[in-house]
C-alpha positions, 0 to 999 in steps of 0.5 A, a space after each residue: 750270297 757275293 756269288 749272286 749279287 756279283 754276277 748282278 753286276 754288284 761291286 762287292 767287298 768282305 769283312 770277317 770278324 774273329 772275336 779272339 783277342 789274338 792280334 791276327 792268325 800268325 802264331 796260331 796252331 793249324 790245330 786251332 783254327 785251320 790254316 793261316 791265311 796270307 794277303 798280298 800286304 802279308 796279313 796273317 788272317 783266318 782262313 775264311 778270307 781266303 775263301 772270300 777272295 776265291 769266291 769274290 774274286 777280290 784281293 782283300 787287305 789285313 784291315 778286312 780281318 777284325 779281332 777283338 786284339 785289333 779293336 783294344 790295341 786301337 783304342 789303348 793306342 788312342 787312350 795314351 796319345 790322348 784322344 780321348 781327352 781324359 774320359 774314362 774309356 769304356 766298351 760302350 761307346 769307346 769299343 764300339 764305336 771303334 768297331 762302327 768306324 772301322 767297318 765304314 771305312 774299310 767297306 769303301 775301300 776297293 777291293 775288285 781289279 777295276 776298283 770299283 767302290 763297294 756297293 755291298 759289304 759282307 760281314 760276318 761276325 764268327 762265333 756263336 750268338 751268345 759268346 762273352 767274347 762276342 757281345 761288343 760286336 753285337 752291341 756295335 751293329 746293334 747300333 749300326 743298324 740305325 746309324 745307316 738306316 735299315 734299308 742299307 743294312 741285312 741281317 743274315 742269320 746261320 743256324 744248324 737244323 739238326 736232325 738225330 738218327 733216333 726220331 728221323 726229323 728235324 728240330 728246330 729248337 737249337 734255331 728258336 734259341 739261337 734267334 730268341 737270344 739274337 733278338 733279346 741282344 737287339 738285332 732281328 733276322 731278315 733271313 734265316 739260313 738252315 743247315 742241314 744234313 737233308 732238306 726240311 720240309 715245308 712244316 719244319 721251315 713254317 714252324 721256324 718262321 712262325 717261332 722266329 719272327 720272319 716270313 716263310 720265304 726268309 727261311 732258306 735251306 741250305 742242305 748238304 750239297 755235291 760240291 761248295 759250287 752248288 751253294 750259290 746255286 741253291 740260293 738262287 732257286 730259292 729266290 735269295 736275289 730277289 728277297 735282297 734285291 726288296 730288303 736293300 732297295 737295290 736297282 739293278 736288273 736281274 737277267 733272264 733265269 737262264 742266263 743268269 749265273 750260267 757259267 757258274 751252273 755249269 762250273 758246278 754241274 761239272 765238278 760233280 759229273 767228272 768221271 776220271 780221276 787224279 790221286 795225289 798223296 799230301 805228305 804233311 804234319 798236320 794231316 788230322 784236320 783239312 782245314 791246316 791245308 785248305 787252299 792247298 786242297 782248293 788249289 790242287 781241286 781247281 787246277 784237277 777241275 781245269 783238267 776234267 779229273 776229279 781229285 781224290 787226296 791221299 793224307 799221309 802223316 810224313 812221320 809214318 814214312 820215316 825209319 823210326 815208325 818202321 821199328 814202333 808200328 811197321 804197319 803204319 810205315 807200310 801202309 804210308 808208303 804203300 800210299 805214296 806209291 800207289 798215288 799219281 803225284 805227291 805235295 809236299 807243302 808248308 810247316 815248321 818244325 822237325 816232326 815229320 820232316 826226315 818222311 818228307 825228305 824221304 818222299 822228296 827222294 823216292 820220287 826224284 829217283 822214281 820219277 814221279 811228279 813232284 811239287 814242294 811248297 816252301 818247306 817242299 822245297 826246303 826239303 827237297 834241297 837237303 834231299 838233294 845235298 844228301 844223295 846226290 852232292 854227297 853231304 850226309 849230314 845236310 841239313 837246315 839250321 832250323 833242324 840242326 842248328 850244328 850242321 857242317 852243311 846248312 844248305 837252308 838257313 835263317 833269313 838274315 832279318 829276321 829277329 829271334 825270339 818275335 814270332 808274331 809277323 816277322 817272317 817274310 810276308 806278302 806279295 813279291 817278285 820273282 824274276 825268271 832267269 832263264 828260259 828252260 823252265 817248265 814253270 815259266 812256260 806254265 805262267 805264260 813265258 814271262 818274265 817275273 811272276 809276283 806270288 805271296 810268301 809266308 816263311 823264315 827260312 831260305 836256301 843258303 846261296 853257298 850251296 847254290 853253285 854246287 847244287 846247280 853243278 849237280 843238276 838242281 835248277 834254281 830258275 827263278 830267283 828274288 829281285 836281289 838274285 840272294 833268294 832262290 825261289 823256284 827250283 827244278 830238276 834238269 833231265 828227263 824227270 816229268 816233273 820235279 819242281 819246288 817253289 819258295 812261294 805259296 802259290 795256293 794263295 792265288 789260285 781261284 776256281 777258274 784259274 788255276 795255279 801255274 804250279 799246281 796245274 803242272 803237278 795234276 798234268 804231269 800226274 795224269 800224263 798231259 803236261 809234255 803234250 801241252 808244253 810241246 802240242 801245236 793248238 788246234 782251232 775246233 774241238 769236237 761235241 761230247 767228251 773232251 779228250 786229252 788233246 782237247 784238252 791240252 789246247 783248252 789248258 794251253 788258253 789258260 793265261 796267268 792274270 796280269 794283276 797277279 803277275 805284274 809281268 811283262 813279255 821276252 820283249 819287256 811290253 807289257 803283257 797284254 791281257 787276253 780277250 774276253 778276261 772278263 768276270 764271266 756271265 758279266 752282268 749289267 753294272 749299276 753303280 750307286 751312289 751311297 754307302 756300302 750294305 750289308 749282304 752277299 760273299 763271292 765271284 770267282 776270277 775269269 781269267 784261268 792262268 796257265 800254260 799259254 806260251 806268248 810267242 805261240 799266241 797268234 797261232 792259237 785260235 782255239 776259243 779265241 772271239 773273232 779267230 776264223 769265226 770260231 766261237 767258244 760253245 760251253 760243251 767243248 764244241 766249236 761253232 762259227 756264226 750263228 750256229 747253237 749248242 747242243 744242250 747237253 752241254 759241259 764247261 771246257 776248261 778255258 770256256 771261262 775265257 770268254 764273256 758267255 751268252 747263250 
């Protein structure tokens, strides 16, 4: 739905309701709710915000993320200041009000690059229609729902059509019910979203909106599709904008059918016709469930896209690579390695713990000695470090403190400032600087030759900078580094090893559709044998019609700047690095600023300016897809054109297209 309303030149904000009564996702087990998610004020929150600010493009705040925890301490804490004046606090009006309040401010607050105020705020409430935990929240907006009138307020209900292998047809009782309870608790549906295997027929959505108290046209069916891409897609060929566009009385104008959401039509229509592929083997702990890995996977699919390779993943449980799991199931320990060799780069990401941490060590060293791509991510690089210390300096025993508090060589330790004992919010959160300190490095050339990058972190333990000197002696680049040069924060492998790097950062959590992450697009380059040609090709100025080939690709990559709004970052020269042309949010759409309060509807818009390998002091050469470079304009199936020259039709999205405010 922000897909849709953004590209309608909507300013659009998102707020997700998780009734727990957890505080936030911090302490939580991947097992239990995915992974957790971390905002550039170092929110610890529910993996769902992560996938509203790729879709939206946004940069959200731990107030966006509401628990049933949050609201309580709130209120308690205003019951002992005395707030309350000596009523008796209750749920009713206490808690909800409290609920009411916060969504009201937190919708105001920009959250888009141009700091626009929100004209649209998405909330979704988790859990199911009918939980006890729940039932504030449905008792707020029921309330809400007259307190901003009902033209600024849409309700969306989401509802699974299943349809049993037995019978061969859709039922629809699961949604009668859930919507007969909706209605029973005071909120009625204005749209009906179906989920489904297959799609329903026109009986099943007439028999639902007869049932249901809506119109046809509310009920929308949304089946199983090639890739998340396609959803916004979908929605719009059932007229979602314009049934939002009458509930909400919004004024703005839709474009032409054709024009409308091009680039994201053909966003999706690539990432489902993509032909090559790229296998990369995640060597992880909690390799049963995707979700404890999600904006890994997203960032490993983006940085796969922007190289026209689909990804396949390879999940390999770290523990199955150890020697340990050779004597109790060798056939598991075969089949783990067998898989990591066979793969074209290997991820090692995040984790705490020691389980599996001795296989990670080991892929971190088959592929330094193998030469095979390489990318660790926070404990990746931890890993990667004791690896190194191990077999190439000499210490045996090296280990981190974490693992073996008694090592004789701790070359990972505890952060000095974290307090024992207090897990929730004490590790090293959030958005922070990293200061390049030098310039021989594959990432920086990767993040566009500037020098600090600013990424979020989300970990307790850090390479002891008393072994730095002895392992940069041996060959183990630290290259970036934190604002104090104690912290070191990406590490690369000197010699002719492709690619072998590790950051202390978590670089998914930035990373979006069309913008890959730096660090994540060198591991699939190197993976598919593009990365030296990038880093050392000179750009050319025409790309030829049909299939992109790899020198093509490597000038449309080489486009690919990293954002200054993530970065912050300034130039060798210390200017500010300027922003590219055309970094516009694509398909743009006519901005209509209303005045009002924010309503409720609508998700997602992906950012538009691709980050990548551009190197600054070649960028006046470049002018492949650059507007008004020798007449060149950039053409949407990797083609190149000058004046007044049209597409061919058969058309695909270039990597860097994305580049540019499209039209035709």
């Amino acid at each position: 739905l922000g897909v849709i309303l953004k590209h309608a030149g909507l300013a659009v904000t998102s707020i997700k309701i998780d009734p727990y009564i957890n505080i936030d996702a911090g302490t939580f087990s991947p097992y239990e709710h995915g992974e957790t998610y971390v905002l550039d004020d170092g929110a610890e929150v529910d993996l769902d915000l992560g996938n509203y600010e790729r879709f939206l493009n946004v940069s959200l705040s731990r107030d966006n993320n509401i628990t049933t925890g949050k609201i309580y301490q709130h209120v308690i804490n205003k019951e002992r200041r005395g707030d309350f004046l000596g009523k008796t606090v209750q749920v009713v009006p206490h808690i909800t009000d409290a609920i009411q309040e916060w969504v009201e401010r937190v919708a105001r607050i920009p959250v888009s690059e141009d700091m626009r105020e929100p004209e649209i705020c998405i909330i979704e409430l988790g859990g199911t229609i009918g939980d006890i935990e729940g039932m504030p929240f449905i008792e707020a907006f029921r309330q809400f729902q007259f307190k901003v009138n009902r033209e600024n307020f849409c309700n969306v209900h989401v509802s699974l059509v299943p349809k049993p292998t037995a019978t061969g047809e859709h039922k629809t009782k699961p949604t009668q019910a859930s919507v007969r309870e909706l209605r029973g608790l005071g909120l009625t549906p204005d749209l009906i979203f179906c989920r489904s295997e297959q799609g329903i027929d026109e009986s099943v959505r007439y028999k639902i909106s007869n049932f249901c108290h809506v119109e046809p046209h509310q009920v929308i069916n949304i089946k199983d599709q090639a890739s998340i891409y396609h959803v916004p897609v979908e929605m719009l060929y059932q007229n979602v904008i314009d049934i939002l566009k009458q509930r909400l009385q919004l004024s703005f104008q839709i474009p032409r059918p054709k024009k409308f959401m091009v680039s994201w039509r053909r966003l999706a229509d690539r990432a489902e016709n993509l032909r090559q592929f790229v296998t990369i083997s995640l060597v992880g702990k909690y390799t049963q469930l995707q979700d404890a890995y999600a904006s890994v996977i997203k960032a490993l699919q983006h940085a796969a896209l922007a190289t026209n390779h689909k990804l396949k993943l390879t999940y390999i449980n770290a523990a199955d690579l150890e020697e340990e799991t050779k004597s109790k199931d060798p056939v598991k320990y075969h089949d783990a390695w067998k898989a990591l060799c066979q793969s074209n780069g290997v991820l090692v990401p995040g984790g705490f713990g020691l389980r599996g941490v001795e296989g990670k060590i080991q892929a971190a060293k088959w592929c330094r000695e193998n030469g095979k791509p390489y990318l660790g991510v926070c404990l990746g690089l931890q890993c990667a470090v004791i690896e190194f210390a191990r077999n190439v300096c000499g210490h045996k025993d090296a280990n981190s403190s974490e693992m073996d508090p008694e090592t004789k060589h701790p070359v990972v330790i505890e952060m000095p400032e974290h307090h024992t004992g207090q897990l929730g919010g004490t590790m090293r959160l959030g958005k922070r600087q990293t200061m390049f300190n030098t310039q021989n490095s594959i990432l920086r050339q990767l993040y566009g030759n500037v020098d600090y990058i600013e990424e979020r972190h989300r970990h307790r333990y850090e390479v002891n900078p008393d072994f730095v000197p002895e392992l940069e002696a041996a060959g183990m680049k630290f290259v970036g580094r934190d604002t104090e040069n104690v912290r070191m924060e990406i590490m690369e492998l000197g010699g002719f090893h492709p690619y072998y790097v590790a950051v202390q950062y978590h670089p998914e959590y930035i990373s979006r559709p069309l913008s890959p992450s730096p660090p994540y697009l060198g591991l699939i380059m190197a993976s598919v044998g593009m990365l030296e040609k990038v880093l050392t090709s000179a750009s050319k100025t025409e790309v030829n019609d049909g299939d992109i080939s790899d020198e093509e690709i490597t000038n449309l990559v080489k486009t690919l700047s990293y954002p200054d709004k993530l970065r912050g970052a300034t130039t060798d020269s210390g200017t500010k690095s300027p922003s590219r042309p055309g970094s516009e949010d694509i398909d743009g759409g006519a901005d209509s600023p209303r005045d009002g309060m924010a309503r409720s509807s609508g998700t997602d818009s992906p950012r538009s300016m691709p980050r990548g390998t551009a190197n600054r002091r070649d960028s006046d050469e470049d002018s492949t897809f650059r507007r008004g470079a020798s007449g060149v304009t950039p053409l949407l199936n990797g083609g190149s054109r000058s004046g007044s020259g049209s597409s061919t039709g058969d058309e695909k999205l270039p990597p860097s297209a994305v580049n540019f405010k499209l039209g035709d």
